[in-house]
C-alpha positions as CSV (number, residue, x, y, z in Angstrom):
1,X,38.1,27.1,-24.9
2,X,37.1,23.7,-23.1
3,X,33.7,22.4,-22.4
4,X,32.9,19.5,-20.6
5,X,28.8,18.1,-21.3
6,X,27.4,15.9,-18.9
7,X,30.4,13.8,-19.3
8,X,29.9,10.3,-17.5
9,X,32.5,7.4,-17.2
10,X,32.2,3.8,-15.2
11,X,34.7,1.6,-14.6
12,X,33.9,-2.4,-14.5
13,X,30.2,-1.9,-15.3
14,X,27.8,-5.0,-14.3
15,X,30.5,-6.4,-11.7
16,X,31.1,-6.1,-8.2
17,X,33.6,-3.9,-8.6
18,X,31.3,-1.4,-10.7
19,X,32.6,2.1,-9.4
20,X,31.4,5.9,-11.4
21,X,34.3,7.5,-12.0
22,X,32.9,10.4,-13.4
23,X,29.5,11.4,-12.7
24,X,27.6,14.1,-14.7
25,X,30.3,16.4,-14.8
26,X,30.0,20.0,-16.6
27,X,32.7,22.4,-16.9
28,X,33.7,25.7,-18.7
29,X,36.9,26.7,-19.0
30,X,37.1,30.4,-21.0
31,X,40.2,31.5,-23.0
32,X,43.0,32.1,-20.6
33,X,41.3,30.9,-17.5
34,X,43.7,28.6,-14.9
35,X,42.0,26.3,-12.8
36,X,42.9,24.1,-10.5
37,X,41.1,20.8,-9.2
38,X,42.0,19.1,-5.8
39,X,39.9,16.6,-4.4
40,X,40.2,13.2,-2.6
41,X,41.9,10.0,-3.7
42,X,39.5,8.7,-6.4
43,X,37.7,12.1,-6.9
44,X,37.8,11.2,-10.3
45,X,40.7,14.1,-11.3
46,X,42.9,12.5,-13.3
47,X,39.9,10.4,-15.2
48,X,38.9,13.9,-16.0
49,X,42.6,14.7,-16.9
50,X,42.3,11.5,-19.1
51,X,38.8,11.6,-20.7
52,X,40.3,15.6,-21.7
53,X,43.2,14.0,-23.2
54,X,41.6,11.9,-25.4
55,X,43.2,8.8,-23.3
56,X,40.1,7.5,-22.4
57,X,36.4,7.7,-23.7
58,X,33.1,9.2,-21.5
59,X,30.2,6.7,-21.5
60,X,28.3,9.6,-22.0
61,X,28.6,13.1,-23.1
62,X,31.0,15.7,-25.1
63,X,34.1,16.8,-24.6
64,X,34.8,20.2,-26.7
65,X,38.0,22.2,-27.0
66,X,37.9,25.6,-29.1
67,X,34.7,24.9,-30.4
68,X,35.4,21.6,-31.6
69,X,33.7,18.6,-30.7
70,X,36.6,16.3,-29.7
71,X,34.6,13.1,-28.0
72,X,35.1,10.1,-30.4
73,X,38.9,11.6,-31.3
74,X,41.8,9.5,-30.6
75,X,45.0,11.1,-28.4
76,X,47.4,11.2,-30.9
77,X,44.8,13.3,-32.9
78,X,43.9,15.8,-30.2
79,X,47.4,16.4,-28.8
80,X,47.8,19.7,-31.4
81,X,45.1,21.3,-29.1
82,X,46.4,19.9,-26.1
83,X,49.6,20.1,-23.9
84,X,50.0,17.7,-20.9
85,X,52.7,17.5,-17.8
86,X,52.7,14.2,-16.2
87,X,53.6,13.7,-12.1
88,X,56.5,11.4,-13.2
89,X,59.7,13.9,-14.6
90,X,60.5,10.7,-16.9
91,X,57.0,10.3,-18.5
92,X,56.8,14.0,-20.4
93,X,60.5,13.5,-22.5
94,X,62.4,11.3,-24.4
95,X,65.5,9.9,-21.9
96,X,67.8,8.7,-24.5
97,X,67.3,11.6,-26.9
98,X,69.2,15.2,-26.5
99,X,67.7,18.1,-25.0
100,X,67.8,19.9,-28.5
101,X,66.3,16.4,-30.2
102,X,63.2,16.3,-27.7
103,X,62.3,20.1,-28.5
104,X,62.5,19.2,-32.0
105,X,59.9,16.4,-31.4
106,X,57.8,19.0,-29.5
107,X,58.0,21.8,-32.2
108,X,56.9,19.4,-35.1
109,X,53.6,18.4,-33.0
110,X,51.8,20.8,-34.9
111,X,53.4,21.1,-38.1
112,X,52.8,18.5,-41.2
113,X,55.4,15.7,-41.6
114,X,58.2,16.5,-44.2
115,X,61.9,14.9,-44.7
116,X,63.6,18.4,-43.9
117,X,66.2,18.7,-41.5
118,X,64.7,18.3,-37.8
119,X,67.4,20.8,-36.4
120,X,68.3,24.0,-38.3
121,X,69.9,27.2,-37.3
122,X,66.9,29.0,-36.8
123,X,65.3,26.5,-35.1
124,X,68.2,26.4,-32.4
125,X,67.6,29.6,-31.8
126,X,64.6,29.6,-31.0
127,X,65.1,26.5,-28.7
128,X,68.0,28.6,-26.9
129,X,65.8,31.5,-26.4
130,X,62.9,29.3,-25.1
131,X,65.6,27.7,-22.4
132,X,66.6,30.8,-21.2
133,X,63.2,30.9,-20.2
134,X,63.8,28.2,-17.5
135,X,66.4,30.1,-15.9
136,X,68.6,26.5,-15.2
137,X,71.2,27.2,-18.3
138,X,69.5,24.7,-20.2
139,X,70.2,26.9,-23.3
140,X,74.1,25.8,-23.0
141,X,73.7,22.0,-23.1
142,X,71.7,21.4,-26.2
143,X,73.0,17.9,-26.8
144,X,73.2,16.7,-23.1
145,X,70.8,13.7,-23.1
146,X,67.5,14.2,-21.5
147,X,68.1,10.6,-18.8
148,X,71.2,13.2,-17.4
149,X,69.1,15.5,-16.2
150,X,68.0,16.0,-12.3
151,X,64.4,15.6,-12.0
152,X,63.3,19.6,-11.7
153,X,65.4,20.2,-14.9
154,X,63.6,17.3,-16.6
155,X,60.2,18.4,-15.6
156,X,61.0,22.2,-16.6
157,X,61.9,20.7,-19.5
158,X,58.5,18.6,-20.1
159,X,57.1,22.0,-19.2
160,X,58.3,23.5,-22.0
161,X,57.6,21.0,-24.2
162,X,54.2,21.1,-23.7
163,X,53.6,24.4,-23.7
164,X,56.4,25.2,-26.9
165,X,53.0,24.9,-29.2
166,X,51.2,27.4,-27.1
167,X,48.3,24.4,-27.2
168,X,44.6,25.4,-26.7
169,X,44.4,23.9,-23.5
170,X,47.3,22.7,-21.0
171,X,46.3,20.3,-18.5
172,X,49.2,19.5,-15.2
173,X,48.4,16.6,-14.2
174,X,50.0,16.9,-10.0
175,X,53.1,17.9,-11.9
176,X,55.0,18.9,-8.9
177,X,53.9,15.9,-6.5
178,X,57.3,13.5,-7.5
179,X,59.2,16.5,-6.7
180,X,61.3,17.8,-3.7
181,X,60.6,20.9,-1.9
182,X,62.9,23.4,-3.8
183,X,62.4,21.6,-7.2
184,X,58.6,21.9,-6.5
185,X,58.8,25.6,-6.1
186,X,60.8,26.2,-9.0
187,X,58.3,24.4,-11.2
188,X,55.6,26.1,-9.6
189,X,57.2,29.3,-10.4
190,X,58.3,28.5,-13.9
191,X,54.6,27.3,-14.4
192,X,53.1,30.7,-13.5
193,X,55.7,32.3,-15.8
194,X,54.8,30.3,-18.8
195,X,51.1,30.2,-18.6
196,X,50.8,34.0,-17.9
197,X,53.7,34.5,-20.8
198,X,51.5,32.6,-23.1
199,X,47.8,33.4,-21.9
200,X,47.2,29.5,-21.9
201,X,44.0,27.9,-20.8
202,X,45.5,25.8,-17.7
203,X,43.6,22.6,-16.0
204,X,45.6,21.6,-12.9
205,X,45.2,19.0,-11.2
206,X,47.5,19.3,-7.5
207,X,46.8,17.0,-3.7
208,X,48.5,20.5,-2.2
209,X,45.9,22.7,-1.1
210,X,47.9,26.2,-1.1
211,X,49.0,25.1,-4.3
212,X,46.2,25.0,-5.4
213,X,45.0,28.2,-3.9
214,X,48.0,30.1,-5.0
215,X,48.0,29.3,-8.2
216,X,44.9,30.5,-11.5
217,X,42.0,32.7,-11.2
218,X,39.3,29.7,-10.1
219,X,39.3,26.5,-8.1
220,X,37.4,23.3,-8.2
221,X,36.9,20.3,-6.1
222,X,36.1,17.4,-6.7
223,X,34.1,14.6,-4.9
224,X,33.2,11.1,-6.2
225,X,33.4,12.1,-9.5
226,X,31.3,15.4,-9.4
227,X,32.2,19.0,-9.0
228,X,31.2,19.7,-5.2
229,X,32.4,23.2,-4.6
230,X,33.6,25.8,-6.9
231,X,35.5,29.3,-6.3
232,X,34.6,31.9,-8.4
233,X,38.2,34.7,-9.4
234,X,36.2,37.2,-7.4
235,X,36.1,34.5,-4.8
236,X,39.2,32.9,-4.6
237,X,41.8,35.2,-3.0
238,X,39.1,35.0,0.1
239,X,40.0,31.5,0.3
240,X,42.1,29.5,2.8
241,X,43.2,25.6,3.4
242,X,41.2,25.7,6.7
243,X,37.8,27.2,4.8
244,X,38.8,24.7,2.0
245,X,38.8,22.3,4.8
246,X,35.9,23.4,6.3
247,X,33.8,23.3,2.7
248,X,34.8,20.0,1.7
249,X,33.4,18.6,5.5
250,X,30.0,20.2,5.4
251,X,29.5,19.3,1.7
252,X,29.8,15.6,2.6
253,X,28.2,15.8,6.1
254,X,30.5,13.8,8.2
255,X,32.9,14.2,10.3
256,X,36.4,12.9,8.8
257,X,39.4,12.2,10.9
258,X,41.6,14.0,9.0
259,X,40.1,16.3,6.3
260,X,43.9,17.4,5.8
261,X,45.5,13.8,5.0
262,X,42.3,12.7,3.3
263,X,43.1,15.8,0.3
264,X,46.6,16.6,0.8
């Protein structure tokens, strides 16, 4: 469903602040897989998140996504295939629009431009039963504006969104991180809910190593720009924060002060 080619991005090339974002990077993802990617600050996730999304463009390599070759295609053109949940509960929704006028703009993502109605009774229907999904009675305030909502009702409703399409690939970009305990933990949950509801092909990208062990069938992480260490779903229920720990120290072969902080 996703495959990533010897993808290969620099930033600032030729100056003294020349830095390889993204070196050489290969990745399969297969229909339905869920995998998460932690790794250091300036790992190179959310370049990866970016170069997926069509946001930004490899030097080098191919970025495919059902069999597709999307490299070269601009974001507003890839985001049929693609759903995307940003850290920030305001980036994902529009704050001055209703709840029922954002699903409407997430519903016609897909579909060809016409000048019928946006809101119909059918369609409100089906936006009522999606809500109910949510569990936060979401499905009863239709035309509350989106700016109203608390932050974990805003990014369950991104959630949604980008998932109401049942997109190719879904990539959570530290969609929890902004959030407090309890709101994290209901997002989390509603996020295993809808991915296993939908089968969807899941990139996450979290800084919380249980997170990131609790959640999908495979595990990644990342290290100045390059996959270092990869869990396996046979492998991953073996796996811990210490051995994760413990991995990312003798991969680099030094001795950090704080493995922990340095990922988390």
């Amino acid at each position: 469903m996703l495959q990533l080619n010897q993808i290969y991005k620099v930033f600032y090339e030729g100056t003294p602040d020349e830095k390889v974002a993204i070196n050489q990077l290969n990745l399969q993802l297969n229909p339905g897989d869920f995998v998460t990617v932690i790794g250091s600050n300036g790992a190179g996730k959310s370049t990866l998140m970016n170069i997926i999304s069509g946001k930004i463009e490899p030097d080098i390599g191919t970025v495919m996504i059902d069999g597709s070759n999307m490299t070269g295609m601009p974001e507003h053109k890839r985001a049929r295939k693609i759903g995307r949940v940003f850290q920030d509960p305001m980036a994902g929704t529009a704050p001055t629009m209703t709840i029922e006028e954002n699903l409407v703009l997430a519903y016609n993502r897909t579909k060809p431009r016409t000048l019928n109605f946006g809101v119909t009774k059918k369609r409100r229907e089906l936006f009522q039963t999606k809500l109910e999904m949510l569990h936060l009675g979401l499905e009863n305030r239709l035309q509350a504006k989106v700016g109203l909502l608390s932050g974990g009702e805003r990014q369950a409703l991104s959630l949604l969104m980008a998932t109401f399409t049942e997109p190719k690939i879904l990539l959570l970009d530290e969609h929890t991180a902004a959030l407090d305990p309890a709101r994290a933990e209901l997002i989390t949950n509603l996020t295993k809910e809808i991915v296993s509801a939908f089968g969807l092909t899941t990139l996450m990208v979290t800084h919380n190593m249980q997170q990131a062990i609790d959640l999908g069938n495979r595990l990644i992480m990342m290290d100045k720009g390059k996959i270092i260490f990869e869990a396996s779903e046979a492998e991953k229920p073996q796996l811990t924060v210490e051995k994760l720990l413990s991995e990312f120290q003798r991969i680099r072969g030094e001795s950090l002060v704080s493995d922990r902080s340095l990922l988390a």
